[in-house]
C-alpha positions in Angstrom: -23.5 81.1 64.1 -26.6 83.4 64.4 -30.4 83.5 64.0 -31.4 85.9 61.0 -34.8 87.5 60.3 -35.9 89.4 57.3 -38.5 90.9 54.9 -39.2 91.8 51.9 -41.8 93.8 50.2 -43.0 92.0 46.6 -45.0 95.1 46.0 -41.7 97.4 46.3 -43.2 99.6 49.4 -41.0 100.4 51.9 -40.5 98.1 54.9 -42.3 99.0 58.7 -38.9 99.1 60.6 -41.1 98.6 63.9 -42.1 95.1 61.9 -38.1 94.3 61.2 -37.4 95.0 64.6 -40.2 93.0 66.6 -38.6 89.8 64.4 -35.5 90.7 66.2 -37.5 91.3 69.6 -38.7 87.8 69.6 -35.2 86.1 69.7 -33.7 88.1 73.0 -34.3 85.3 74.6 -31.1 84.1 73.0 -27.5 85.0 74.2 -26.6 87.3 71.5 -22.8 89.0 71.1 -23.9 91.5 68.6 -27.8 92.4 67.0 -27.7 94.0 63.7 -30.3 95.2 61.3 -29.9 96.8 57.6 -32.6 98.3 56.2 -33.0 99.6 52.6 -36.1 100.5 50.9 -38.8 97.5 51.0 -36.1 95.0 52.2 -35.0 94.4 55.9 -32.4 92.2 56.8 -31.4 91.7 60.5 -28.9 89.3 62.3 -28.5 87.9 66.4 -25.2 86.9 66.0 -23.8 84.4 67.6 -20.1 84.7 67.9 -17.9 80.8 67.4 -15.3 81.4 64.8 -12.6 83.6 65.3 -13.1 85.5 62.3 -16.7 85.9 63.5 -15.5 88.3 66.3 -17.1 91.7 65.5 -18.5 90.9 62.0 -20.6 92.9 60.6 -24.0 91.1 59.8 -25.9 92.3 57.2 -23.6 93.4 55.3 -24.0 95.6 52.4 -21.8 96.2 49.5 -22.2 99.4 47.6 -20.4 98.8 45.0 -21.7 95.2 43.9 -25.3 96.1 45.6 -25.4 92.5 47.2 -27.0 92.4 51.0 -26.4 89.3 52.6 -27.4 88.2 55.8 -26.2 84.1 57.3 -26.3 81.3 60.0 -23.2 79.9 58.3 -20.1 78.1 59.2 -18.0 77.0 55.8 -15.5 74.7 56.1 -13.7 74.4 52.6 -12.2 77.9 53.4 -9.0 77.6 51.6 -10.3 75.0 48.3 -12.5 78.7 47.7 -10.1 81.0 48.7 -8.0 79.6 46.0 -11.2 79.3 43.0 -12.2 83.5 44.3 -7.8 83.8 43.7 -8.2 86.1 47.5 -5.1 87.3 48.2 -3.6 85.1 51.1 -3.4 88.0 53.4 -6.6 89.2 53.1 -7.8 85.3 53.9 -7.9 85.3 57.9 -10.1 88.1 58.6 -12.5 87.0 56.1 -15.8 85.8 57.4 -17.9 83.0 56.6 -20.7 85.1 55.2 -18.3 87.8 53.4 -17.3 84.3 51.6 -20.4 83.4 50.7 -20.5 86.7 48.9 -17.7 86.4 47.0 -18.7 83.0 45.8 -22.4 84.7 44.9 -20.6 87.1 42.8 -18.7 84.5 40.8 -20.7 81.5 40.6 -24.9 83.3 41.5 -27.3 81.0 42.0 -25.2 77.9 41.5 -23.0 79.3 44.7 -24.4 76.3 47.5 -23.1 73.4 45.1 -19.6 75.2 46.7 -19.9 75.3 49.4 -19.0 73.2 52.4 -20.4 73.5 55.7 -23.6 74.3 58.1 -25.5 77.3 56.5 -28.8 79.5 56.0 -28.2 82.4 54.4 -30.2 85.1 52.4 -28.7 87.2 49.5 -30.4 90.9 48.4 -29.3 91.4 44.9 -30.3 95.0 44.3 -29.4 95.4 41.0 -31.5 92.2 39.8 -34.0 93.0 42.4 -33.9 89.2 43.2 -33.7 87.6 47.2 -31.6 84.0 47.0 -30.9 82.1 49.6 -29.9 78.2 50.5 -29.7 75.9 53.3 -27.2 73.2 53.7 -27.3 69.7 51.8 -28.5 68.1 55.2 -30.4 71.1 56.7 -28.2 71.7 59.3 -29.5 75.1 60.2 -32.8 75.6 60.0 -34.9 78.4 58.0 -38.7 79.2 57.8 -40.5 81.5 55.9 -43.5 83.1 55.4 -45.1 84.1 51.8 -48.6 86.3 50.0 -48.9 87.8 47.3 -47.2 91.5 48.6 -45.1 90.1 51.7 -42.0 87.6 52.4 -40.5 86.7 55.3 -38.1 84.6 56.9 -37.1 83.3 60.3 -34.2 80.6 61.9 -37.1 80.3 64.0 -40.7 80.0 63.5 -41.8 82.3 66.6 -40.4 85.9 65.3 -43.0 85.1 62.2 -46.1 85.2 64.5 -44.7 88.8 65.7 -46.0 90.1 61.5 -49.5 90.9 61.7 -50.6 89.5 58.2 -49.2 86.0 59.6 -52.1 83.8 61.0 -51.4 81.2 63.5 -53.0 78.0 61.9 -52.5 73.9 61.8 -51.1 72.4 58.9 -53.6 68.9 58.9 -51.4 67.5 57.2 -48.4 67.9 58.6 -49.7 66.5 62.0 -51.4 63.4 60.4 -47.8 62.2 59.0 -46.6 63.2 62.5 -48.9 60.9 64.0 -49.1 57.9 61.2 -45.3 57.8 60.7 -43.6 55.0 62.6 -40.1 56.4 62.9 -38.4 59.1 64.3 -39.3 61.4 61.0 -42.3 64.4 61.6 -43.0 64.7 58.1 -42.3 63.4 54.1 -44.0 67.3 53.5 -40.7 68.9 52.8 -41.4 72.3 52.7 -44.2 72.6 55.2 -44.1 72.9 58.9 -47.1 72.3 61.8 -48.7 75.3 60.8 -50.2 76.3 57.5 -48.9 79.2 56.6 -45.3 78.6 57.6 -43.1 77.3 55.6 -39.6 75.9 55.6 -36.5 76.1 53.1 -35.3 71.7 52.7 -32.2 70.5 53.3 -30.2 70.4 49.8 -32.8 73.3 48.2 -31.9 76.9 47.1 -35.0 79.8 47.3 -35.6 82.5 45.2 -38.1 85.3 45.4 -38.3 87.6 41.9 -40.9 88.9 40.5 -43.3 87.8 43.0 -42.8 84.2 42.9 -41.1 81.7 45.3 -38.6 78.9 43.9 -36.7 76.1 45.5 -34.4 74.4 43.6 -32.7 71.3 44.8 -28.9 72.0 44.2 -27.3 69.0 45.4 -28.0 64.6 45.1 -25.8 61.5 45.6 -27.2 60.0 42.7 -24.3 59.5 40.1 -21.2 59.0 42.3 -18.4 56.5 40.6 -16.3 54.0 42.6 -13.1 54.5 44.1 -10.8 52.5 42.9 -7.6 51.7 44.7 -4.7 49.4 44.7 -4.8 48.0 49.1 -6.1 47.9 52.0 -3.6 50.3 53.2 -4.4 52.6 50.2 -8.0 52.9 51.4 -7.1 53.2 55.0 -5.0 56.4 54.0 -7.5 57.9 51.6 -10.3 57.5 54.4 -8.3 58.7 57.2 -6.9 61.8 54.6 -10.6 62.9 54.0 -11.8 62.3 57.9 -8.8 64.1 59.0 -9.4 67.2 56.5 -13.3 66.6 57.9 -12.8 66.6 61.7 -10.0 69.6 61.3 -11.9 72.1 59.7 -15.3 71.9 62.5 -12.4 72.5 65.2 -12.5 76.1 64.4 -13.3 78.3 67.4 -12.1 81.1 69.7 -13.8 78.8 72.7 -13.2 75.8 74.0 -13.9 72.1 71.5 -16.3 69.7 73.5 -17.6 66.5 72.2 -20.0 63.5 72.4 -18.7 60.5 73.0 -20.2 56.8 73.4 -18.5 54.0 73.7 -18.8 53.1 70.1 -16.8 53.8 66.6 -18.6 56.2 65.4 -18.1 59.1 68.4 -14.6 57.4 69.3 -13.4 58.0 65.7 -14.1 61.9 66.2 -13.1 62.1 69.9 -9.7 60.4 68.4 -9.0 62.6 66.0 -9.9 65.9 67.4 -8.0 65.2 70.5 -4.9 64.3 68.8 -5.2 67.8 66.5 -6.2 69.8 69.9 -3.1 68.4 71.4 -1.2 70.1 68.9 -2.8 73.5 69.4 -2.4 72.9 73.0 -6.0 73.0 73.9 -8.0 70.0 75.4 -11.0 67.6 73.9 -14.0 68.1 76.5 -16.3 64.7 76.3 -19.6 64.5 77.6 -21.0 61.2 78.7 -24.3 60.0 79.6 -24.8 57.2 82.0 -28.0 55.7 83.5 -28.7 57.2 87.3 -27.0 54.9 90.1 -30.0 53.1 91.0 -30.6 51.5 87.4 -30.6 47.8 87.2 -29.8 46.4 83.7 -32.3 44.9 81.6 -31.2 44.5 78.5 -30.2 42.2 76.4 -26.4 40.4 76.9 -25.2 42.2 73.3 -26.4 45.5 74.7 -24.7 48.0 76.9 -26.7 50.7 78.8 -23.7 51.6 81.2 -21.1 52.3 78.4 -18.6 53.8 80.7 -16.1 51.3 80.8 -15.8 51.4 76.9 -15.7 55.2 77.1 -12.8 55.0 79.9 -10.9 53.0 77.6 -11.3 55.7 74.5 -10.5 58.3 77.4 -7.8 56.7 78.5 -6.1 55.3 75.4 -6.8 59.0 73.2 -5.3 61.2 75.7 -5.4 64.9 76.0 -9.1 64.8 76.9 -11.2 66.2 80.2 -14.2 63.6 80.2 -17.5 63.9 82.1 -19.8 61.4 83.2 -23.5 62.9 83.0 -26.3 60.8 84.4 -28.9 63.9 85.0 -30.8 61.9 88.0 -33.4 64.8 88.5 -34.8 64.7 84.7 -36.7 62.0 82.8 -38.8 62.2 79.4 -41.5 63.5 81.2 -40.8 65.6 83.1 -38.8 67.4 79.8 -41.7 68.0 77.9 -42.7 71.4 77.9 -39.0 72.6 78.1 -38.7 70.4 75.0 -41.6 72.3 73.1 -40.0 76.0 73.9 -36.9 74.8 72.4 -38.4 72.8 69.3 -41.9 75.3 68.3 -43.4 71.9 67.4 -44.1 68.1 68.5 -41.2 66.1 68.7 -40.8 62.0 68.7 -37.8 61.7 70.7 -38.1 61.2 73.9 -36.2 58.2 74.9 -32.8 60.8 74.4 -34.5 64.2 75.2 -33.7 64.5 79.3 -29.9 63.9 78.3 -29.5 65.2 75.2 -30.7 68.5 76.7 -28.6 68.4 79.8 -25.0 67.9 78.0 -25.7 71.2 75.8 -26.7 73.0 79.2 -23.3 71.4 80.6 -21.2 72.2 77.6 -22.7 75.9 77.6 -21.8 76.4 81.3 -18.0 75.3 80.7 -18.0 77.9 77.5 -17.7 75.4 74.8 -18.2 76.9 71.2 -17.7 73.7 69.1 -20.0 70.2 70.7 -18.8 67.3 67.8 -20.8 64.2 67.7 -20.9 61.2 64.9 -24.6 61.1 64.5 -24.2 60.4 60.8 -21.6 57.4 61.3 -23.9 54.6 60.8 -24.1 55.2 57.5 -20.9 56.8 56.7 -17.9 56.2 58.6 -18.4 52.7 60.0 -20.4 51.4 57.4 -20.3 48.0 56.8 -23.2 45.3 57.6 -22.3 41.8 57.6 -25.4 39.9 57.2 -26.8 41.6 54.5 -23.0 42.2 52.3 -23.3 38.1 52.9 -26.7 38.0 51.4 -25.3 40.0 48.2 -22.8 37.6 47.9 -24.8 34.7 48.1 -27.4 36.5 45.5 -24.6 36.9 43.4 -23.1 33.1 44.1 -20.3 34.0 45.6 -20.0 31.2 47.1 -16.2 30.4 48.6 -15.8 34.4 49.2 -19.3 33.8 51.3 -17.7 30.8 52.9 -14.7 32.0 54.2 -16.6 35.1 55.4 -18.6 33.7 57.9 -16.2 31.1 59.1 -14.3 33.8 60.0 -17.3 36.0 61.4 -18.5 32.8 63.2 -15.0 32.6 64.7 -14.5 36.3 65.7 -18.4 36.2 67.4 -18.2 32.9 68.6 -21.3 32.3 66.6 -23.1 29.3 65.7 -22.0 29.0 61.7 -25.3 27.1 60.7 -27.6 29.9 62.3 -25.1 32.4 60.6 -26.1 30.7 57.2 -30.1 30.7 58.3 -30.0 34.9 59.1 -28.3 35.2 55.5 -30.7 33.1 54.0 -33.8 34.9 55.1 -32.2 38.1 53.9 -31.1 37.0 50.4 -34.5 35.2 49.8 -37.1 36.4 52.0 -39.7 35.8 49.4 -38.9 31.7 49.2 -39.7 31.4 52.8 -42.6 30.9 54.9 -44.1 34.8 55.6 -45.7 33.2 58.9 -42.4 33.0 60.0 -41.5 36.7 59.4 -44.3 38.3 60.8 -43.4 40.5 63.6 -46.1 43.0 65.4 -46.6 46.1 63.9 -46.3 49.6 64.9 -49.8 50.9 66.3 -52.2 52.8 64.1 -53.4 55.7 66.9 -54.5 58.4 64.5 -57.7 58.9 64.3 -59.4 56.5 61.2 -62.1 59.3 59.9 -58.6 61.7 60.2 -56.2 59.6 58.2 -59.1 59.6 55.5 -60.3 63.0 55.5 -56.3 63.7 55.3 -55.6 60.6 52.6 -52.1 59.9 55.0 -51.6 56.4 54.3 -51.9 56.9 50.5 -49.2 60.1 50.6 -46.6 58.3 52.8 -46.8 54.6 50.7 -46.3 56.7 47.9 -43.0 57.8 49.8 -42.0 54.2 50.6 -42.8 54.9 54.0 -43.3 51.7 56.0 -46.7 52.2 57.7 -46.1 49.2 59.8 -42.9 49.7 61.1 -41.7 45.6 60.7 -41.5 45.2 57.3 -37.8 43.5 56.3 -36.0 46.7 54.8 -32.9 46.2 52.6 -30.1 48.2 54.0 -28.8 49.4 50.9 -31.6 51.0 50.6 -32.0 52.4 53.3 -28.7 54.0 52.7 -29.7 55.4 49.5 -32.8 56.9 51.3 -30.4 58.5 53.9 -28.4 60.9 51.1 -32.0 61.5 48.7 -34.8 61.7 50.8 -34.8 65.4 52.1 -37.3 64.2 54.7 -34.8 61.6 56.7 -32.4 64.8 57.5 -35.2 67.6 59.0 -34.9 66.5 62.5 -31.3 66.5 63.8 -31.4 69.7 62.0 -34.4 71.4 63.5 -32.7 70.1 67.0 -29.5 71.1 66.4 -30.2 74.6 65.7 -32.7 75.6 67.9 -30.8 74.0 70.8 -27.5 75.9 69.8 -29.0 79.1 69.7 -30.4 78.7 73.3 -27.1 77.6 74.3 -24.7 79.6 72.2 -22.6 76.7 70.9 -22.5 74.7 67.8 -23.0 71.0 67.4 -21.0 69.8 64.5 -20.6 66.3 63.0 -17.7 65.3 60.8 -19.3 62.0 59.7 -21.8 64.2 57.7 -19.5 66.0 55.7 -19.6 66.7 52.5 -16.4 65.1 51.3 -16.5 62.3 54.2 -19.8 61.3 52.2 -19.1 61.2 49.0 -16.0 59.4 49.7 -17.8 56.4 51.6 -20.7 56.1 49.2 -17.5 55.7 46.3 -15.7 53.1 48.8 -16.3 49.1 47.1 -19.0 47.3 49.5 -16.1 44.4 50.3 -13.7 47.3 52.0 -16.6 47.6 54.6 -17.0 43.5 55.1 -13.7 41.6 55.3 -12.3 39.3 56.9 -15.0 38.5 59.3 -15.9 42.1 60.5 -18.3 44.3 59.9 -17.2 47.7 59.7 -14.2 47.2 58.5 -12.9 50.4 56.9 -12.8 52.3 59.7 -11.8 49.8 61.9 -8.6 49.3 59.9 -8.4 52.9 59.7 -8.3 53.7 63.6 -5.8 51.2 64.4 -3.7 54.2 66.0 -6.3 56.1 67.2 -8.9 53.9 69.2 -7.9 51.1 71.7 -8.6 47.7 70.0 -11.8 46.8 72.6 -13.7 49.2 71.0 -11.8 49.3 67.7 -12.6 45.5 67.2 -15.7 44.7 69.1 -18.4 43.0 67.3 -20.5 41.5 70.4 -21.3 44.1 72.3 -23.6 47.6 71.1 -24.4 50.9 73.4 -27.7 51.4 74.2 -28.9 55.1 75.5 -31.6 55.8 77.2 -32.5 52.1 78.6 -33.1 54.2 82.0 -36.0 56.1 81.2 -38.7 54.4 82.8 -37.0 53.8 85.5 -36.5 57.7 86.4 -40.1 58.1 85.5 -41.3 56.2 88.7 -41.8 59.5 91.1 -44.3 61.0 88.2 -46.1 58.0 87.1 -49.3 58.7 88.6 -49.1 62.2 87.1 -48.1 60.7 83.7 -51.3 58.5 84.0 -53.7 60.9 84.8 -53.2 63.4 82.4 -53.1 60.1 79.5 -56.4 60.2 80.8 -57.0 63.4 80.5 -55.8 63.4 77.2 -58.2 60.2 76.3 -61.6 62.6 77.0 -60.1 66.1 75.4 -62.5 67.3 72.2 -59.0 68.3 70.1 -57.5 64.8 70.6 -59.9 62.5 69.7 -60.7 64.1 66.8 -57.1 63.5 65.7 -56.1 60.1 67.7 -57.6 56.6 68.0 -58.4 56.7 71.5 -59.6 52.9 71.2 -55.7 52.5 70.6 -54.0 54.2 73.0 -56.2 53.3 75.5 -55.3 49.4 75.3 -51.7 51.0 75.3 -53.0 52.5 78.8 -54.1 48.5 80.1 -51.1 46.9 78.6 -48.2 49.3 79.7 -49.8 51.9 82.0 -50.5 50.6 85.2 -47.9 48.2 86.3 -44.9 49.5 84.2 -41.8 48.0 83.8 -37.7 49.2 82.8 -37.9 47.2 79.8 -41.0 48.9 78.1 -39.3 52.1 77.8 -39.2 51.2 74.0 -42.4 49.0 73.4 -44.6 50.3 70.7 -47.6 50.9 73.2 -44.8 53.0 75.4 -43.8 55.1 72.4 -47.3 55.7 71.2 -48.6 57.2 74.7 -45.8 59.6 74.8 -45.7 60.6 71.3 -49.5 61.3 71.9 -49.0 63.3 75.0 -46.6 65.4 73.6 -48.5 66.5 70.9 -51.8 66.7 73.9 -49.7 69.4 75.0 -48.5 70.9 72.3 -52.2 71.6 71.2 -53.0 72.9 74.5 -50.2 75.7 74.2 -51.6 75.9 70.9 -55.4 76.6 72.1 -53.7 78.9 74.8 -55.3 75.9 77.4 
């Protein structure tokens, strides 16, 4: 993988090499193996290239064509190598020393702008076609690599990063107002439903799923790929599903394993990393090469607060994956010097703008730095899982059958559920009630507190937030009873879910020189589940039940099969915040009387989130609302403050 930079000169005059070079300047605080720059007439393409694949040994990046005139430059990994070697007909043995990015040519060549529907993988790339004096360029369905660009009516430029863009003196340094009022007024995890925009106004960024062109002095993103209009799979047996799932996952899981380094991975005590920890390890074991799994556990000191279904210590579970899999080094990570706190600023070099997640930041960030000191060039997680992989909710399949008057299918389902969890059947009946009829009950009986308004009142006016993010389906309340299907949907069409683990995953990977990869969100793993029947994923009394069936031979059956107990990460992180509470407090404070803030939070807000959770804090708040707004509103206190050069 790499970071690449370019320009390109609307008005046709040639291209300041000084300007093509201080983009490049601005990432050597990246491990690079090679830099490489190509410049030709009023375009500048330049490349810090990363080296993970094999074939990405000494590659030449840009590359330049002379006979087709096509530049390209690319922060790509492809994984349906061979299903394009054989639609370009390359020879089989030109096929191994082929790069990524010289694929991604040859598919330009043959298919143009419709190349990205093609391909399969984690890419950014750009595309100089001389001869049509046209730039194209794409960025993966889920915006797994990031790319931000730059745009007036003579000049365009683009950046992995944001930073090398500030290095072009025609690029101002402003907020985006709007960006940072859905930062603030969005309950979840998300920054922004803006798409296309960033933090600051006059940078923008490519979507996940969208294709750019620049010709005749216009920019156009087209959205290449949606999950609208995918049919059913329709198969004879359980077993018949079980083989096509673990087929597609196998294909999915084989094809991120490709590196000259060593193959590390995340891995919980759950399905979801436990399915991709069991069969990478099984395929490395045939290579002769070990799985490395990285763990994290809460410091020694931590005394469980949690819930009984809840597991913050999920090293038991992940000894029995460890131990059952095989062929695996596994590492226990607890980080007892960090804390979401004390993270921050580290946090805002590596993300160029606010960030909401703080409750995984301190070990998140320490497993890369791990992985990256034992030379691993592949980190696989299951991020995507929930809504993949181990799909599958009970309670609410149970409500669609009752909807649908189901009734003895229903039945027998949550006898058997009830039996399996040791649950209560009548309260069973009572949760699938509420969710197939919420409407017919008493809404008293629903209401649940909701998320804290702290922006600024006079700011979410002036900025017209609330209107733009109902408009989105956003729930501005943050309690409203969701249906899960939808959800899904929203997962696979709503550009705006997928940002995030993006924006994260590259930035961090370029510090760090490895690649995080997750075969959950493939392509073809995706497709596949959303074709699967909703009753493969609820039978028999489990949840989950695809991939349960399908693991029978590759996770033990206490983690295959458990229904009663769920990890929980992060339950810790009050608790390692105790040395720096008084710090944290005073600069909330701070933060409560600074000009820049209250013009953009309700200080009235946060400060009964000071009186409730601030003084005498407890382990268990680590995810109250009042909790998450104070931090959420410090981090963007100092993000301004680097911003204002405070």
């Amino acid at each position: 993988m790499s970071a690449i930079v370019g320009i390109y000169n609307l008005n046709k005059e040639p291209v300041n090499n000084d300007l093509g070079k201080n983009l490049l300047k601005a990432l050597q605080k990246y491990p690079a193996d090679h830099v490489q720059y190509l410049i030709k007439d009023h375009i500048f393409m330049g490349c810090h290239a990363q080296w993970i694949t094999p074939e990405s040994i000494g590659e030449q990046l840009p590359f330049y064509d002379d006979e087709k005139q096509l530049a390209i430059t690319a922060d790509a990994i492809i994984d349906n190598r061979n299903e394009l070697f054989e639609r370009l007909q390359v020879k089989p043995n030109h096929r191994k020393s082929i790069p990524d990015s010289r694929l991604i040519l040859l598919a330009y060549e043959k298919w143009g702008e419709d190349t990205p529907k093609y391909l399969i993988g984690d890419f950014a790339f750009m595309i100089w076609d001389e001869r049509k004096n046209k730039l194209f360029g794409a960025r993966d369905f889920s915006g797994t690599r990031t790319l931000y660009y730059y745009k007036n009516d003579h000049k365009f430029a683009f950046s992995t990063i944001i930073e090398p863009l500030f290095s072009l003196p025609y690029v101002n340094k402003l907020l985006n107002e709007l960006w940072l009022s859905e930062f603030i007024a969005i309950p979840v995890t998300s920054d922004s439903i803006s798409v296309d925009q960033t933090v600051y106004k006059e940078i923008y960024q490519l979507p996940p799923s969208h294709s750019i062109k620049i010709k005749d002095g216009r920019v156009q993103l087209t959205r290449y790929t949606d999950f609208n209009n995918i049919g059913k799979t329709k198969l004879k047996s359980n077993e018949e599903y079980e083989e096509a799932f673990c087929e597609v996952f196998t294909e999915a899981v084989h094809s991120r394993l490709r590196t000259h380094k060593e193959v590390g991975a995340h891995l919980s005590g759950g399905l979801d990393s436990g399915s991709v920890v069991g069969f990478a390890a099984k395929h490395l074991n045939n290579e002769n090469k070990k799985l490395h799994t990285y763990s994290y556990v809460p410091v020694d000191e931590f005394v469980d607060w949690t819930h009984k279904s809840r597991i913050a210590n999920e090293r038991p579970y992940i000894e029995s994956t460890v131990k059952y899999v095989g062929n695996i080094n596994d590492s226990y990570l607890s980080f007892p010097e960090t804390n979401p706190y004390s993270e921050i600023d580290d946090w805002l070099d590596v993300m160029e703008i606010p960030y909401k997640f703080y409750e995984n930041s301190f070990w998140l960030k320490g497993i890369y730095e791990q992985a990256s000191n034992e030379k691993i060039g592949i980190l696989l997680n299951g991020q995507r899982g929930n809504w993949t992989i181990s799909w599958g909710h009970a309670f609410d399949y149970y409500a669609l059958l009752l909807k649908r008057f189901k009734l003895l299918r229903l039945l027998k389902e949550i006898q058997m559920f009830s039996e399996n969890l040791g649950a209560n059947r009548s309260r069973v009946f009572k949760v699938v009630g509420k969710k197939a009829f919420p409407n017919l009950l008493n809404t008293s009986s629903l209401e649940q507190e909701s998320f804290p308004r702290w922006i600024n009142p006079e700011f979410a006016k002036t900025t017209n937030v609330f209107n733009r993010l109902e408009e989105h389906g956003i729930d501005i309340t943050g309690n409203k009873i969701s249906d899960v299907f939808q959800i899904r949907n929203n997962q696979f069409n709503q550009v705006h879910i997928w940002g995030l683990n993006g924006t994260i995953g590259s930035k961090l990977s370029l510090r760090h020189s490895l690649l995080e990869r997750d075969p959950t969100n493939d392509l073809r793993v995706i497709k596949f589940c959303l074709s699967v029947p909703e009753d493969q994923y609820v039978q028999n009394g489990f949840n989950r039940s695809l991939v349960r069936r399908a693991t029978k031979n590759y996770l033990p059956d206490d983690i295959r099969l458990n229904q009663k107990f769920r990890g929980i990460q992060g339950a810790d992180g009050i608790q390692r915040m105790k040395s720096q509470w008084k710090d944290f407090i005073e600069e909330i404070k701070l933060m409560l009387t600074d000009t820049t803030m209250v013009q953009l939070l309700n200080i009235g807000v946060l400060q009964n989130a000071l009186e409730k959770i601030g003084y005498h804090p407890k382990p268990e708040n680590i995810y109250d609302f009042e909790f998450k707004i104070l931090m959420r509103s410090l981090i963007l206190f100092r993000f301004i403050k680097r911003f204002e050069g405070r």
